[in-house]
C-alpha positions in Angstrom: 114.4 98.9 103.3 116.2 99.9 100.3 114.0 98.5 98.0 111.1 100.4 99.7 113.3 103.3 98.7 113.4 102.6 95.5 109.6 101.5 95.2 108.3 105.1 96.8 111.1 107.1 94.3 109.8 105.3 91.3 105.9 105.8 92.5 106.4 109.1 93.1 108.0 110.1 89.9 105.3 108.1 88.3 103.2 110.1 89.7 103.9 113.4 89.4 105.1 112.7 85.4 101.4 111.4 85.2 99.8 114.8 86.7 101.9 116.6 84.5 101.0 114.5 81.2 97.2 115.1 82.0 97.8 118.7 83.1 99.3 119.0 79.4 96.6 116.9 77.8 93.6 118.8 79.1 95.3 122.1 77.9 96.0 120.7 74.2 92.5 118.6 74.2 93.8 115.7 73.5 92.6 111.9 75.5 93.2 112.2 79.5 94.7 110.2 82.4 91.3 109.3 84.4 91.2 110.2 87.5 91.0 106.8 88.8 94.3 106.1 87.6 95.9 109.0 88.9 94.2 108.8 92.6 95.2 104.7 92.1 98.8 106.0 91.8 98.6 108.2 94.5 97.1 105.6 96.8 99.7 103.3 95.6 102.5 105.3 97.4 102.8 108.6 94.8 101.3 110.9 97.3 104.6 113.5 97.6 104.9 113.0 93.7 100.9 113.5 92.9 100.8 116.4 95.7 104.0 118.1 93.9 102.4 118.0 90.6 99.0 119.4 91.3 100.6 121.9 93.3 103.7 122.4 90.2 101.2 122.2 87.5 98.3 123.6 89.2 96.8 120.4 88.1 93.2 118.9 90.0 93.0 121.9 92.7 89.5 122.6 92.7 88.1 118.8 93.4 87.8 118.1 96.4 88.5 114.1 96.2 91.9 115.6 95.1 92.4 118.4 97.7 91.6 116.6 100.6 92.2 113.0 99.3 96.1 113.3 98.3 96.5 115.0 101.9 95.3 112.2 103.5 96.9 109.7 101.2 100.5 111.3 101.9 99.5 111.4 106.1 98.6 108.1 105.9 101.7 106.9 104.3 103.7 108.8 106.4 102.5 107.3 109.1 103.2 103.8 107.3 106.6 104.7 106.5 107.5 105.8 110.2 105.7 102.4 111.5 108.2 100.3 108.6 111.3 102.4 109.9 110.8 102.6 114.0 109.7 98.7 113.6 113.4 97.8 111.4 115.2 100.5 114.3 113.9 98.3 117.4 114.6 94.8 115.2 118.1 96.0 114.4 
């Protein structure tokens, strides 16, 4: 359990610092994050940390394979996460 910890703190900061770095790079022009990669990370377990940076850095709002996509990414791990934990509560 407490490397799952670890694992979803580390994707998630991965995350958002990637939503922020292309937020930054498609202001000053320079090459960008694809959006593969970042909906990879997100799918990967950064969906708080993708979420908080397009909602911090007002980064990837208006598609729609980002505003519905990262919802359903962070329900659906979630749900994942409560399986993991009630599964490890009735194994002791």
């Amino acid at each position: 359990m407490r490397y799952l910890i670890y694992y979803l703190i580390i994707i998630n900061a991965a995350a958002w610092i990637m939503y922020g770095l292309d937020k930054w790079k498609a202001k000053s022009g320079a090459w960008r994050i694809s959006e593969r990669a970042l909906l990879l990370v997100t799918l990967a377990g950064g969906s708080v940390g993708a979420l908080a940076g397009m909602m911090l850095f007002r980064h990837k709002t208006k598609k729609a394979k980002f505003v519905v996509g990262v919802p359903v990414m962070l329900v659906l791990h979630c749900v994942i996460v409560a399986v993991i934990v009630l599964e490890l509560l009735q194994n002791g």
